[in-house]
Jmol script that loads the backbone (N, CA, C; Angstrom):
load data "model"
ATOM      1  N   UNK A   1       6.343 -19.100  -0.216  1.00  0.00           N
ATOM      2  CA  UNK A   1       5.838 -17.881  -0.794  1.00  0.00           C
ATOM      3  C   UNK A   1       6.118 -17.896  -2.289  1.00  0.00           C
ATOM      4  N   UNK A   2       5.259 -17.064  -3.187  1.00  0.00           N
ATOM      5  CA  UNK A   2       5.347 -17.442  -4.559  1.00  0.00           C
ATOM      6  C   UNK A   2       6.373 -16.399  -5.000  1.00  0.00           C
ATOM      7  N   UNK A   3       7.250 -16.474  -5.482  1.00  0.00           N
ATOM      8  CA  UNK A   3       8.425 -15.382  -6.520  1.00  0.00           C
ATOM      9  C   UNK A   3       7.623 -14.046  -6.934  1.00  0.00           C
ATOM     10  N   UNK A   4       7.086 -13.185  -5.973  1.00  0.00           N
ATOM     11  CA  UNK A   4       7.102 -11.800  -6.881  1.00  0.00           C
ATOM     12  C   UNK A   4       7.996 -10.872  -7.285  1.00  0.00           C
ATOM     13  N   UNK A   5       7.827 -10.043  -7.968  1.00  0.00           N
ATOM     14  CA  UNK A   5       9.197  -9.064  -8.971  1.00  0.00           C
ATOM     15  C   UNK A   5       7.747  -7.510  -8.431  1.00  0.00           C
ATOM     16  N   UNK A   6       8.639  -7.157  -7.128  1.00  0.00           N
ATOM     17  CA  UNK A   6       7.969  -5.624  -7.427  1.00  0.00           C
ATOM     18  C   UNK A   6       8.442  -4.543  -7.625  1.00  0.00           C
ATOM     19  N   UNK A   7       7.942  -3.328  -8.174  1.00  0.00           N
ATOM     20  CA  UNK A   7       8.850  -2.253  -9.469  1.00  0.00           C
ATOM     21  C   UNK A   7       7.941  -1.209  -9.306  1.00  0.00           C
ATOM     22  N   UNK A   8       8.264  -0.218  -9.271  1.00  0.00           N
ATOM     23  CA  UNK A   8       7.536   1.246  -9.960  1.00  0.00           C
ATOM     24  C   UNK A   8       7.068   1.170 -11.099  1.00  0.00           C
ATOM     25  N   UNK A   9       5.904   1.091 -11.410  1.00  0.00           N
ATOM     26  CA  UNK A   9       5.421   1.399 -12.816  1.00  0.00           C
ATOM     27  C   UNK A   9       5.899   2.506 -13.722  1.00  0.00           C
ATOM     28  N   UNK A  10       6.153   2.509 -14.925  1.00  0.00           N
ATOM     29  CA  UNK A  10       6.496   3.538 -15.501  1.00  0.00           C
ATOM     30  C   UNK A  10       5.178   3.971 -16.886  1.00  0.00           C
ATOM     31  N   UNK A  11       6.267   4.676 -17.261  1.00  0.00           N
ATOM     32  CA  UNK A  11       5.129   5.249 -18.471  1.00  0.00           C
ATOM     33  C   UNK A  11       4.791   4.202 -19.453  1.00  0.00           C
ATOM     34  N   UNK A  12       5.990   3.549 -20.014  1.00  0.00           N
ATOM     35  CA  UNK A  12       5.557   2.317 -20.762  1.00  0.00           C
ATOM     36  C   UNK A  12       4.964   1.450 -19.982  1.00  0.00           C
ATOM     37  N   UNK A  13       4.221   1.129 -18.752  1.00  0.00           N
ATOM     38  CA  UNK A  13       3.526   0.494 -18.623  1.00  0.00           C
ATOM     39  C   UNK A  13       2.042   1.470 -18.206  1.00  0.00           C
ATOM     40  N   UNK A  14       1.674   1.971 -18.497  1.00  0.00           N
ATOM     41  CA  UNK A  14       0.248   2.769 -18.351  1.00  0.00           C
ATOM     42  C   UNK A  14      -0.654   2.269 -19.016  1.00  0.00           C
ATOM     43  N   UNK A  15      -0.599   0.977 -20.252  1.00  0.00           N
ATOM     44  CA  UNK A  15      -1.741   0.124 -20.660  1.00  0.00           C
ATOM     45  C   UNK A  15      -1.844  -1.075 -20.072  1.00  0.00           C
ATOM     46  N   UNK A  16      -0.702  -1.462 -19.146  1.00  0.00           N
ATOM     47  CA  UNK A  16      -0.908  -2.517 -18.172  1.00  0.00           C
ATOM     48  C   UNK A  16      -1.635  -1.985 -16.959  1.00  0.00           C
ATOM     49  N   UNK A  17      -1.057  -0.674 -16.921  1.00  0.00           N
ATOM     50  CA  UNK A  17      -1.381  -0.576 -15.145  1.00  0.00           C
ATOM     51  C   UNK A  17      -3.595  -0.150 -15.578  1.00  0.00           C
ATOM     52  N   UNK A  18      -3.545   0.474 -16.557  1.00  0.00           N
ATOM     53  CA  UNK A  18      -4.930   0.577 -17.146  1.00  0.00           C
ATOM     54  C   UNK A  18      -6.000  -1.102 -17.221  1.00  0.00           C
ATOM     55  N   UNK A  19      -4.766  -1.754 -17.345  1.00  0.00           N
ATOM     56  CA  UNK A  19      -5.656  -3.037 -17.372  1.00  0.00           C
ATOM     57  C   UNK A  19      -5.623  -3.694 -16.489  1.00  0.00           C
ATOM     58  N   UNK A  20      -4.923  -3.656 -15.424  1.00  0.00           N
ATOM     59  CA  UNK A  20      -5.387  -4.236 -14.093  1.00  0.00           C
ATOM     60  C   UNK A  20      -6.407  -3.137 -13.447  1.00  0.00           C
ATOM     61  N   UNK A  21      -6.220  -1.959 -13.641  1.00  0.00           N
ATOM     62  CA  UNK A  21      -7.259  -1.441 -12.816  1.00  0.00           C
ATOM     63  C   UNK A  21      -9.155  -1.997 -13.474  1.00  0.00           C
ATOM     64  N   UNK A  22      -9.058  -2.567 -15.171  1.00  0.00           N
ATOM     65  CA  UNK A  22     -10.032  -2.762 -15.250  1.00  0.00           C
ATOM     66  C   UNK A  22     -10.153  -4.370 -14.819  1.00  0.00           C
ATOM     67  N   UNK A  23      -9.387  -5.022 -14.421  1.00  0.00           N
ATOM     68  CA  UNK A  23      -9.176  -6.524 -14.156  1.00  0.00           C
ATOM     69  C   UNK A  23     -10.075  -6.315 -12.537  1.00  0.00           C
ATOM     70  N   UNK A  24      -9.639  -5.101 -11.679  1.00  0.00           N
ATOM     71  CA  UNK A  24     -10.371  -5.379 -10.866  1.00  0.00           C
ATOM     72  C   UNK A  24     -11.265  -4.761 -10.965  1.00  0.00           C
ATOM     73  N   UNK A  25     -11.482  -3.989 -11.236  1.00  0.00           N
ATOM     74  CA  UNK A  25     -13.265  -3.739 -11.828  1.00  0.00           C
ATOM     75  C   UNK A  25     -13.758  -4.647 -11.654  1.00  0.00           C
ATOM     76  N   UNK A  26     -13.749  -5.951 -12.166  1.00  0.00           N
ATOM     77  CA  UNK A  26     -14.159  -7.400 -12.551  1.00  0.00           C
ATOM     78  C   UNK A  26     -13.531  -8.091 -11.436  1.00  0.00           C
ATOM     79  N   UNK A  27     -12.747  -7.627 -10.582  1.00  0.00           N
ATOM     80  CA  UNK A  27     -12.266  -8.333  -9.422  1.00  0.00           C
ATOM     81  C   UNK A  27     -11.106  -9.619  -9.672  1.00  0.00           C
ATOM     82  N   UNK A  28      -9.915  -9.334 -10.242  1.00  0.00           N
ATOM     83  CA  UNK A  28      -9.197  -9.804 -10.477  1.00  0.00           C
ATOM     84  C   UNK A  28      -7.833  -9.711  -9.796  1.00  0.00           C
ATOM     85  N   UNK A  29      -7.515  -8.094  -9.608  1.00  0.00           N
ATOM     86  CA  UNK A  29      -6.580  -7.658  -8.818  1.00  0.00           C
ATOM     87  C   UNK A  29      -5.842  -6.210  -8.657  1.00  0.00           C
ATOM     88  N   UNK A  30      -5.260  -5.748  -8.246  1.00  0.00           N
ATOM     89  CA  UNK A  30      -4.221  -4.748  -8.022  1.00  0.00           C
ATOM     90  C   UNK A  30      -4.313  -4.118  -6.497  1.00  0.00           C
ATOM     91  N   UNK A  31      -3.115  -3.820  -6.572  1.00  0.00           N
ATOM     92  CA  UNK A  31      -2.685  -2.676  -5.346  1.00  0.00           C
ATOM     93  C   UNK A  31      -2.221  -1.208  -5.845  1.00  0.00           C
ATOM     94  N   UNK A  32      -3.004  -0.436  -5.385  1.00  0.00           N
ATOM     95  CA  UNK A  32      -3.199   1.836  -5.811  1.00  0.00           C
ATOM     96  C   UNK A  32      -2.770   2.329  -4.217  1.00  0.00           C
ATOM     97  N   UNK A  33      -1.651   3.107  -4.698  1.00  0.00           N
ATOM     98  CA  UNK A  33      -1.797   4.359  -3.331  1.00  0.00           C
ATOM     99  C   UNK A  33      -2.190   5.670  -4.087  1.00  0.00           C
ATOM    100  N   UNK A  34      -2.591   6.417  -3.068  1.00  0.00           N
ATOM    101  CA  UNK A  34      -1.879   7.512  -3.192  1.00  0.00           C
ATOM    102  C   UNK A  34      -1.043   8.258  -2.282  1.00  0.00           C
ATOM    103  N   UNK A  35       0.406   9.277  -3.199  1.00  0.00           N
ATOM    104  CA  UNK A  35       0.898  10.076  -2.033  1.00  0.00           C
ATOM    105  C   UNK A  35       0.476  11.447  -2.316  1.00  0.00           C
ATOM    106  N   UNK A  36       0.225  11.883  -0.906  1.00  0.00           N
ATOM    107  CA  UNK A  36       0.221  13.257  -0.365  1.00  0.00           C
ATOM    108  C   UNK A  36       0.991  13.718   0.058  1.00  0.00           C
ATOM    109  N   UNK A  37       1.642  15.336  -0.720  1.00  0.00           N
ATOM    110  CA  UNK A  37       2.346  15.846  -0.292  1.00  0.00           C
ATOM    111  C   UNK A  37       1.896  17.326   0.154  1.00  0.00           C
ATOM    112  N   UNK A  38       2.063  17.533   1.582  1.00  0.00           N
ATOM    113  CA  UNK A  38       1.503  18.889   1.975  1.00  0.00           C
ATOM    114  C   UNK A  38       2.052  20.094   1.401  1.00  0.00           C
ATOM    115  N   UNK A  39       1.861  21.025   1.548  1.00  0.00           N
ATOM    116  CA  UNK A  39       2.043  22.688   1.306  1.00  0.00           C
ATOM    117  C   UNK A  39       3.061  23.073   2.302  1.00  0.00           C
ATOM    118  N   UNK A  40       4.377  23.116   1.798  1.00  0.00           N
ATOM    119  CA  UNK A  40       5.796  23.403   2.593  1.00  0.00           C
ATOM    120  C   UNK A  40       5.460  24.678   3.512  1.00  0.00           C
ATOM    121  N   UNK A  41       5.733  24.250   4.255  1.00  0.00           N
ATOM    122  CA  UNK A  41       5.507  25.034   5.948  1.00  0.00           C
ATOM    123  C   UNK A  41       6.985  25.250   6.398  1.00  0.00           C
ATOM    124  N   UNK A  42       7.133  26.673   6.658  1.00  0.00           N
ATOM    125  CA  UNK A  42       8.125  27.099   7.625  1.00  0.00           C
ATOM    126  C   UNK A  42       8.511  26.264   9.089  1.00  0.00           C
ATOM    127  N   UNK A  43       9.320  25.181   9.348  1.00  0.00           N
ATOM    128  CA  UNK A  43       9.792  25.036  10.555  1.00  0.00           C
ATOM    129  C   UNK A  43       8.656  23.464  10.838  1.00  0.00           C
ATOM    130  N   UNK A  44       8.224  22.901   9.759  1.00  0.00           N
ATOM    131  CA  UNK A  44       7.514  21.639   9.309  1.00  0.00           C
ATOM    132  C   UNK A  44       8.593  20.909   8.658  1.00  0.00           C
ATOM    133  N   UNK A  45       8.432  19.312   9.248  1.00  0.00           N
ATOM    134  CA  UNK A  45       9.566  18.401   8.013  1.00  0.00           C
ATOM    135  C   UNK A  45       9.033  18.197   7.116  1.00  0.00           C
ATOM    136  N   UNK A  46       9.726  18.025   6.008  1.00  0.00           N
ATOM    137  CA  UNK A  46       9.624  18.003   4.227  1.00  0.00           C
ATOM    138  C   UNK A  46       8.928  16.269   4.518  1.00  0.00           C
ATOM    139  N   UNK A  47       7.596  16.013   4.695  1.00  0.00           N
ATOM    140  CA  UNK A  47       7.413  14.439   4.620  1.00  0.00           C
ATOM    141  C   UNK A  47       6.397  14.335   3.954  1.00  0.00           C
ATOM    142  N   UNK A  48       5.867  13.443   3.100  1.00  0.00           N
ATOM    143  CA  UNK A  48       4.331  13.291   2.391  1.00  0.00           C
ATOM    144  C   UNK A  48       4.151  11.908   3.416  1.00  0.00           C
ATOM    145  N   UNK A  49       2.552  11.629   2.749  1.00  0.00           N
ATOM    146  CA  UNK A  49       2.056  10.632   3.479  1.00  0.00           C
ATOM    147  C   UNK A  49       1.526   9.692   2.228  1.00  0.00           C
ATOM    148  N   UNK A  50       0.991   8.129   2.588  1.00  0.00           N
ATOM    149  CA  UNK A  50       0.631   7.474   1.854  1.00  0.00           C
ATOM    150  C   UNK A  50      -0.512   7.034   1.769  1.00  0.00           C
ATOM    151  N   UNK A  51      -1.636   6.732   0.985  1.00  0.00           N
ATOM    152  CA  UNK A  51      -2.593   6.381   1.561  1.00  0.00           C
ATOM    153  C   UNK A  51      -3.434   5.176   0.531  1.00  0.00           C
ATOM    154  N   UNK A  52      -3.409   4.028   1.083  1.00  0.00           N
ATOM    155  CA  UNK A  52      -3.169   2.791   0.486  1.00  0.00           C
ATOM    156  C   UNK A  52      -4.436   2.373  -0.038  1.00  0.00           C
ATOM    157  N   UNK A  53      -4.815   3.007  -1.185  1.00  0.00           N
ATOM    158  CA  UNK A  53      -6.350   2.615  -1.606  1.00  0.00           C
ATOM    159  C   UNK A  53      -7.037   1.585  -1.946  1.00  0.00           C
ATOM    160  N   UNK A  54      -6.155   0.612  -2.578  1.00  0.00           N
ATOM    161  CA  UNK A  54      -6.337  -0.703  -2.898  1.00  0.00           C
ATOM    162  C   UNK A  54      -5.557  -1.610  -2.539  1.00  0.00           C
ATOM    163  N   UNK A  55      -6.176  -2.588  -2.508  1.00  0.00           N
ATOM    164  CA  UNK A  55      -5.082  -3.670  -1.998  1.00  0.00           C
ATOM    165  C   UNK A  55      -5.449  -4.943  -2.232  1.00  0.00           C
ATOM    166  N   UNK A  56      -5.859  -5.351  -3.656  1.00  0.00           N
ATOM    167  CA  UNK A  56      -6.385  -7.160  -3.806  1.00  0.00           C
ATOM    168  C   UNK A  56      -5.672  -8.097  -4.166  1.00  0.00           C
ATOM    169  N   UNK A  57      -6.210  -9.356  -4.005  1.00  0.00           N
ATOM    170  CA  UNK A  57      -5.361 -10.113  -5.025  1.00  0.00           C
ATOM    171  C   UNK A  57      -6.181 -11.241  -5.113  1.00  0.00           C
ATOM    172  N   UNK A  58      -6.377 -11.701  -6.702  1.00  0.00           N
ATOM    173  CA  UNK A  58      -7.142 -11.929  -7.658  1.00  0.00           C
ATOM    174  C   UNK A  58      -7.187 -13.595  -6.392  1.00  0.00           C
ATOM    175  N   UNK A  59      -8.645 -13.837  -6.189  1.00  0.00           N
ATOM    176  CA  UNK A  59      -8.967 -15.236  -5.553  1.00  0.00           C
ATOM    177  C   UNK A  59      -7.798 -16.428  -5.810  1.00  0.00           C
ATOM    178  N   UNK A  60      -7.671 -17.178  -6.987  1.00  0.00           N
ATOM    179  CA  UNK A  60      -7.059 -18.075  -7.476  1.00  0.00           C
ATOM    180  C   UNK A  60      -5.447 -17.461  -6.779  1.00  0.00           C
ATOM    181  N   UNK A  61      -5.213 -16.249  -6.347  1.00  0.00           N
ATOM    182  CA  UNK A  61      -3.138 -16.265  -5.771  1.00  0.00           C
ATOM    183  C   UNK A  61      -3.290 -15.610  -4.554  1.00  0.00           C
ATOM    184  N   UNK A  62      -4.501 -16.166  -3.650  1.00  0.00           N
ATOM    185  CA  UNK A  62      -4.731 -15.750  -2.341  1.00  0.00           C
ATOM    186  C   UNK A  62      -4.225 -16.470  -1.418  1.00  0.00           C
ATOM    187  N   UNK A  63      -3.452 -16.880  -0.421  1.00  0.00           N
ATOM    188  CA  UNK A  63      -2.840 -17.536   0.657  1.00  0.00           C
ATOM    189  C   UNK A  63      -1.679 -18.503  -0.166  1.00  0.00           C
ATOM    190  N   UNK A  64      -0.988 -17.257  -1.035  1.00  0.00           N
ATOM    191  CA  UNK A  64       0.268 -17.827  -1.826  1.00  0.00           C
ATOM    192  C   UNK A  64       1.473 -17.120  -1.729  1.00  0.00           C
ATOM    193  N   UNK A  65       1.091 -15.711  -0.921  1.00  0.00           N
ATOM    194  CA  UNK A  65       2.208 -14.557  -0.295  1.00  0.00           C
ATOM    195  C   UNK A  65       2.174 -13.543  -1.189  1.00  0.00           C
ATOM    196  N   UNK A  66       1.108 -13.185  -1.801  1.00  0.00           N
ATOM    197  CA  UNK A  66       1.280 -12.237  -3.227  1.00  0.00           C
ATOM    198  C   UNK A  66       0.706 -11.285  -2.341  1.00  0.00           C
ATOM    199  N   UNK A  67      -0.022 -11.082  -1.316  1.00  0.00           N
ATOM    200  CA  UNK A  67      -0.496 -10.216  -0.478  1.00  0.00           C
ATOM    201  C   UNK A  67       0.541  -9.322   0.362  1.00  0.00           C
ATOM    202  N   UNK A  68       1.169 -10.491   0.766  1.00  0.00           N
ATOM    203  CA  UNK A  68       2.161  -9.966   1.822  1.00  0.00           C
ATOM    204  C   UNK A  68       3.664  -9.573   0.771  1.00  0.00           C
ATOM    205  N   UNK A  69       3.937  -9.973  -0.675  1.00  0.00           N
ATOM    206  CA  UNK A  69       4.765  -9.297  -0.939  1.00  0.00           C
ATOM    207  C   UNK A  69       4.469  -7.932  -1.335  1.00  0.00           C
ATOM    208  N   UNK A  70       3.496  -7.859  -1.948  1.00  0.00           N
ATOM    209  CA  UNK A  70       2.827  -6.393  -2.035  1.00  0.00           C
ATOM    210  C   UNK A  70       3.144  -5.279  -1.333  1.00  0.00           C
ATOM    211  N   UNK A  71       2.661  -5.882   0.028  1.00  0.00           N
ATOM    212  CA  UNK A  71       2.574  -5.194   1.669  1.00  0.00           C
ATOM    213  C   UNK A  71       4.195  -4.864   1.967  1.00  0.00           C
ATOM    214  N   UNK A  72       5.279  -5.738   1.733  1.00  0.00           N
ATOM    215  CA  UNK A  72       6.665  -5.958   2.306  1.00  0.00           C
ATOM    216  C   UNK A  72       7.360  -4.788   0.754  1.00  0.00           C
ATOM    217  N   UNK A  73       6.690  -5.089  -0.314  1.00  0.00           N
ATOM    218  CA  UNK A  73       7.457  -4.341  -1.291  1.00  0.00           C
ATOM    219  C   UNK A  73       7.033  -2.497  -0.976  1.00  0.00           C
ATOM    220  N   UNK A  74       5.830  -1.985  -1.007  1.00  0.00           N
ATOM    221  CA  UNK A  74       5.250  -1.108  -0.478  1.00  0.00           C
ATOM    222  C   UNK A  74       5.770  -0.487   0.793  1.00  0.00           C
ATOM    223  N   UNK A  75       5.873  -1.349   2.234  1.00  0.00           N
ATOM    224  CA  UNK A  75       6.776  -0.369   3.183  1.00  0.00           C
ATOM    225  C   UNK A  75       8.463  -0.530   2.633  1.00  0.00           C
ATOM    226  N   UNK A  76       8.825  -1.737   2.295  1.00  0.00           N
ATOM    227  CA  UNK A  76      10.130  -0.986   1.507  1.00  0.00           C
ATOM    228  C   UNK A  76      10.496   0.426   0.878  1.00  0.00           C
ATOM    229  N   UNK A  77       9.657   0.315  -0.172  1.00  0.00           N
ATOM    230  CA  UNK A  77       9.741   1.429  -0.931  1.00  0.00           C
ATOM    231  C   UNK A  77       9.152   2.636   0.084  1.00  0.00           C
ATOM    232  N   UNK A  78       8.686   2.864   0.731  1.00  0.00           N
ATOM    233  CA  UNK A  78       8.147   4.356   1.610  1.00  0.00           C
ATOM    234  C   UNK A  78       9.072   4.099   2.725  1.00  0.00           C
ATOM    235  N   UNK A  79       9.881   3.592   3.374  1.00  0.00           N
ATOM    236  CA  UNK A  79      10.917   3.616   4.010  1.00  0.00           C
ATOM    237  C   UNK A  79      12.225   4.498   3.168  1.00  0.00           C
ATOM    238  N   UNK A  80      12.296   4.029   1.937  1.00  0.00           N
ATOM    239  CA  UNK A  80      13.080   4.390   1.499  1.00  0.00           C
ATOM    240  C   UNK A  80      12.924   6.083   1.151  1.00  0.00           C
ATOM    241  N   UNK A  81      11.490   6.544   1.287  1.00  0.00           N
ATOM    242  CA  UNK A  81      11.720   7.941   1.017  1.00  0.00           C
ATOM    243  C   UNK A  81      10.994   9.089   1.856  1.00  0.00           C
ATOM    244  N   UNK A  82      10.578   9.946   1.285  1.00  0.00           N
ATOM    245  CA  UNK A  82      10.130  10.890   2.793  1.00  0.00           C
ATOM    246  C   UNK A  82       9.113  10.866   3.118  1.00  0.00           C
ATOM    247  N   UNK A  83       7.959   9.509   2.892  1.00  0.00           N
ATOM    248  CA  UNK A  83       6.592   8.740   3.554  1.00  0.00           C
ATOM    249  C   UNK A  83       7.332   8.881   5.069  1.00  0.00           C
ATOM    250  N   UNK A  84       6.416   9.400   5.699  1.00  0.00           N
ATOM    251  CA  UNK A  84       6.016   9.667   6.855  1.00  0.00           C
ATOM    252  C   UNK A  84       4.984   8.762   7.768  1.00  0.00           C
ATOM    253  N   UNK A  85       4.193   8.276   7.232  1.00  0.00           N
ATOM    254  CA  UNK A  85       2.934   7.248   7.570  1.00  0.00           C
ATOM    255  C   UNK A  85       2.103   6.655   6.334  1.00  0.00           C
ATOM    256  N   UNK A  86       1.753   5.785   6.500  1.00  0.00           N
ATOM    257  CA  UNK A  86       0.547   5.478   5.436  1.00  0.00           C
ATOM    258  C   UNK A  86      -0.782   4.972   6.105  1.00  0.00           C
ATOM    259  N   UNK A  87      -1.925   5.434   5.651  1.00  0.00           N
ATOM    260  CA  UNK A  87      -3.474   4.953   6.280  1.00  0.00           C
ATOM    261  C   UNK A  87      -3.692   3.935   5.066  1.00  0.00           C
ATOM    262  N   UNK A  88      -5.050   3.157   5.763  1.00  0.00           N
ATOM    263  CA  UNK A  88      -5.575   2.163   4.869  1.00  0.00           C
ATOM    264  C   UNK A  88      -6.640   2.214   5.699  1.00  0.00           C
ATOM    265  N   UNK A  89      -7.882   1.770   5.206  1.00  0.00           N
ATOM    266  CA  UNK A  89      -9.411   1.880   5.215  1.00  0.00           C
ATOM    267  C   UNK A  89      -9.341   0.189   5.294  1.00  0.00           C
ATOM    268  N   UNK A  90      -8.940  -0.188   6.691  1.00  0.00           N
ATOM    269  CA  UNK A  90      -9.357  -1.564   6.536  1.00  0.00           C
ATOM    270  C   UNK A  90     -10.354  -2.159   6.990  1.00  0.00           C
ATOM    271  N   UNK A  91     -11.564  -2.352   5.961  1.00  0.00           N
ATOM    272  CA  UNK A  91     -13.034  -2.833   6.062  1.00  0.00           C
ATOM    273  C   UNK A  91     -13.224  -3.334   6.641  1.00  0.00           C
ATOM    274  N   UNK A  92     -12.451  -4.664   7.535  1.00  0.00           N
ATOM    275  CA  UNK A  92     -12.994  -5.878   7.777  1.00  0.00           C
ATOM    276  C   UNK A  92     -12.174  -6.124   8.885  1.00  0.00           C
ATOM    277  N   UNK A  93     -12.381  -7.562  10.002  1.00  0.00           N
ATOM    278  CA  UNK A  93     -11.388  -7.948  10.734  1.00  0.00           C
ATOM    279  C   UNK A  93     -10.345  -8.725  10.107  1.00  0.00           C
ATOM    280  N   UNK A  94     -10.163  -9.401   8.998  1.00  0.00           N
ATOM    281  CA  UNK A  94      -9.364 -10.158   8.202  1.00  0.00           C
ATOM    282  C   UNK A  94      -8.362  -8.774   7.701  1.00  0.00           C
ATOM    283  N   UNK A  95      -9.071  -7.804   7.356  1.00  0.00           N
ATOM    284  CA  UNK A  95      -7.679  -6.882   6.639  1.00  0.00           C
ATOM    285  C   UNK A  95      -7.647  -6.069   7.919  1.00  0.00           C
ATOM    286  N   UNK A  96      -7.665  -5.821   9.304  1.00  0.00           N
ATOM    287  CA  UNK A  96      -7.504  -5.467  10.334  1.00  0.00           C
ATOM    288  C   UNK A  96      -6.116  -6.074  10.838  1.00  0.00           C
ATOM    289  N   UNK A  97      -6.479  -7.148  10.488  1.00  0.00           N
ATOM    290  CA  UNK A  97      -5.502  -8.501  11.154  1.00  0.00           C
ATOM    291  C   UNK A  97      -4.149  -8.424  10.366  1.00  0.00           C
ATOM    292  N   UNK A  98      -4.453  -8.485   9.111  1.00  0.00           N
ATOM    293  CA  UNK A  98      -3.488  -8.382   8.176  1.00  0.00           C
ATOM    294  C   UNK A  98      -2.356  -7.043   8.377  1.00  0.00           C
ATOM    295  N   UNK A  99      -2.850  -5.830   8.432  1.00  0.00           N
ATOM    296  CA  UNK A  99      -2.305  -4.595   8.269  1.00  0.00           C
ATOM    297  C   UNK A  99      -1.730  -4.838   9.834  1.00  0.00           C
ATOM    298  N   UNK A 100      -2.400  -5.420  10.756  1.00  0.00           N
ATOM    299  CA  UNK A 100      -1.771  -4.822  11.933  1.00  0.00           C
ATOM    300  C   UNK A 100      -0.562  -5.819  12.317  1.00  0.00           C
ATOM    301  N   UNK A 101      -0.630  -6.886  11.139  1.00  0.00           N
ATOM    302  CA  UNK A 101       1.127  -7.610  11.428  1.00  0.00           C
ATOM    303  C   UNK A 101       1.989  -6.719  11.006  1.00  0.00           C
ATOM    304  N   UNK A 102       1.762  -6.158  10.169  1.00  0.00           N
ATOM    305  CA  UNK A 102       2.884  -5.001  10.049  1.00  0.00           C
ATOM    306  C   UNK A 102       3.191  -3.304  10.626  1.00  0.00           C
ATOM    307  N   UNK A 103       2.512  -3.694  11.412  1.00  0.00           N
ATOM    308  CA  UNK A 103       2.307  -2.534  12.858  1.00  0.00           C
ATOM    309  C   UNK A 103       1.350  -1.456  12.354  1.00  0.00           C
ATOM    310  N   UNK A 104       0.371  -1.309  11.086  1.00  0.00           N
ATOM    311  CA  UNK A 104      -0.715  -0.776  11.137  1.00  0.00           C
ATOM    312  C   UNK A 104      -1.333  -0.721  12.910  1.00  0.00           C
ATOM    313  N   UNK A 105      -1.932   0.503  13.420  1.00  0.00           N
ATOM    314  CA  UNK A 105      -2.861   0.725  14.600  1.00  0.00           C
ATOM    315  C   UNK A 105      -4.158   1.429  14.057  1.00  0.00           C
ATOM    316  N   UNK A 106      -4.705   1.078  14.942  1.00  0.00           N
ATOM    317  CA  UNK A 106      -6.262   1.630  15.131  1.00  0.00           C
ATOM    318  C   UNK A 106      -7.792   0.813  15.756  1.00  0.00           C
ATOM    319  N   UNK A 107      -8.167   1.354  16.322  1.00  0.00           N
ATOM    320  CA  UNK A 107      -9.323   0.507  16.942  1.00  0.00           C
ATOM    321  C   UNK A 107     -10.621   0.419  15.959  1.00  0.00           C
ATOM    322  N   UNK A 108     -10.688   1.203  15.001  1.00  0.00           N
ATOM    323  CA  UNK A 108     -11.456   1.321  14.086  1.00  0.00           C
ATOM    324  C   UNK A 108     -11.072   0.738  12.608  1.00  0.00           C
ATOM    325  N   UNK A 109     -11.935   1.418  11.486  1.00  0.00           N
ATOM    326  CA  UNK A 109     -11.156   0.988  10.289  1.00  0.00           C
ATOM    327  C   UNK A 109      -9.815   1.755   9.924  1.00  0.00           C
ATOM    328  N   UNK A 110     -10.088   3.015   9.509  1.00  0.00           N
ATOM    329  CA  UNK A 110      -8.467   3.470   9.211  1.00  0.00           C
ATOM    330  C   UNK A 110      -7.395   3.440  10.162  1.00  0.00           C
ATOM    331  N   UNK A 111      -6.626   2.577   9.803  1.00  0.00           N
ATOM    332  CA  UNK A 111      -5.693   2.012  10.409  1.00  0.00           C
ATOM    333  C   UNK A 111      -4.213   3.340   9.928  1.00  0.00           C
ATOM    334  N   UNK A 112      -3.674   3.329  10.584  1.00  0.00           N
ATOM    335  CA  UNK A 112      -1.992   3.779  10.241  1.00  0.00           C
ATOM    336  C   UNK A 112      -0.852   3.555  10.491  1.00  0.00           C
ATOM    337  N   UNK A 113       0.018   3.534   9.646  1.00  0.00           N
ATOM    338  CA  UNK A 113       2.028   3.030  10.310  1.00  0.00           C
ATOM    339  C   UNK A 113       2.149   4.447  10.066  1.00  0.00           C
ATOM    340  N   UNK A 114       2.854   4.654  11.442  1.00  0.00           N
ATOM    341  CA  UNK A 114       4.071   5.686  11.438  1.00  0.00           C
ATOM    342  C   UNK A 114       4.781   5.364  11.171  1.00  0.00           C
ATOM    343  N   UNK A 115       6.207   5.544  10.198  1.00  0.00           N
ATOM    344  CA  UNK A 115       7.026   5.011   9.819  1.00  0.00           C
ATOM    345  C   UNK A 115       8.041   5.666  10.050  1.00  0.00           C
ATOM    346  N   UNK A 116       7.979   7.084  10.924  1.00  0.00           N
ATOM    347  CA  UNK A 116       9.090   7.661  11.890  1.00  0.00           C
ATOM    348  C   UNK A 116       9.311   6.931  13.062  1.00  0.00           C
ATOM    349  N   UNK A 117       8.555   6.074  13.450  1.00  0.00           N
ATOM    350  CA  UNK A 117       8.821   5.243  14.803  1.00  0.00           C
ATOM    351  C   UNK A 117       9.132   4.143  14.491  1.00  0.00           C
ATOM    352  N   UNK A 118       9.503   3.356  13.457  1.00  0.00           N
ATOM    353  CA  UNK A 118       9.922   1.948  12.678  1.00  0.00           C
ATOM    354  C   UNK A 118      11.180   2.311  12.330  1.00  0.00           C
ATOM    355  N   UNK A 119      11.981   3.394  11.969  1.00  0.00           N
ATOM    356  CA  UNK A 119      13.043   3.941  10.973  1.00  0.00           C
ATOM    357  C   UNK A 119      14.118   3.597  11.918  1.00  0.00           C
TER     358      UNK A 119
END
end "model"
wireframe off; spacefill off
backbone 0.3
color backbone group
């Protein structure tokens, strides 16, 4: 597997994270969530959810583990906080296959981890 370094973006990086989003424009690369956090409910747990909008990686660092560190850095980090589940819109049987090694379900495309039943 190739050495990735994965991190929270911060503010000093908002002209990087701006330029991968235009890198894949052009199809080069990145991984986008978003989290959702509901409207605090009486006698509801305090949990948001994740919902994994992108997920590429640029042709030339494909079947090199940059996918799967992505994937391994990502449920790290939502393990670590009050992510509840994350969905992904997985198009295809290849990203079907992919999401569901890491216990993604669904018979369709949007797939989901509960991540109260992994914890």
């Amino acid at each position: 597997m190739v050495d990735v370094t994965i991190r929270r973006a911060g503010v000093d990086d908002a002209l990087v994270v701006a330029a991968l989003h235009l890198q894949f424009a052009r199809e080069l690369g990145v991984l986008a969530t978003r989290r959702i956090r509901p409207l605090p409910m009486p006698g509801s747990p305090d949990a948001s959810w994740l919902y994994l909008t992108t997920h590429f990686v640029a042709p030339d660092h494909r079947s090199r583990g940059v996918g799967q560190a992505l994937a391994e850095g990502l449920l790290d980090w939502a393990r670590g906080t009050d992510v509840a589940w994350i969905r992904v819109n997985a198009t295809d049987a290849n990203a079907r296959d992919f999401y569901g090694r890491y216990g993604f379900t669904s018979p369709e495309r949007l797939m989901e981890l509960d991540l109260r039943e992994t914890t």
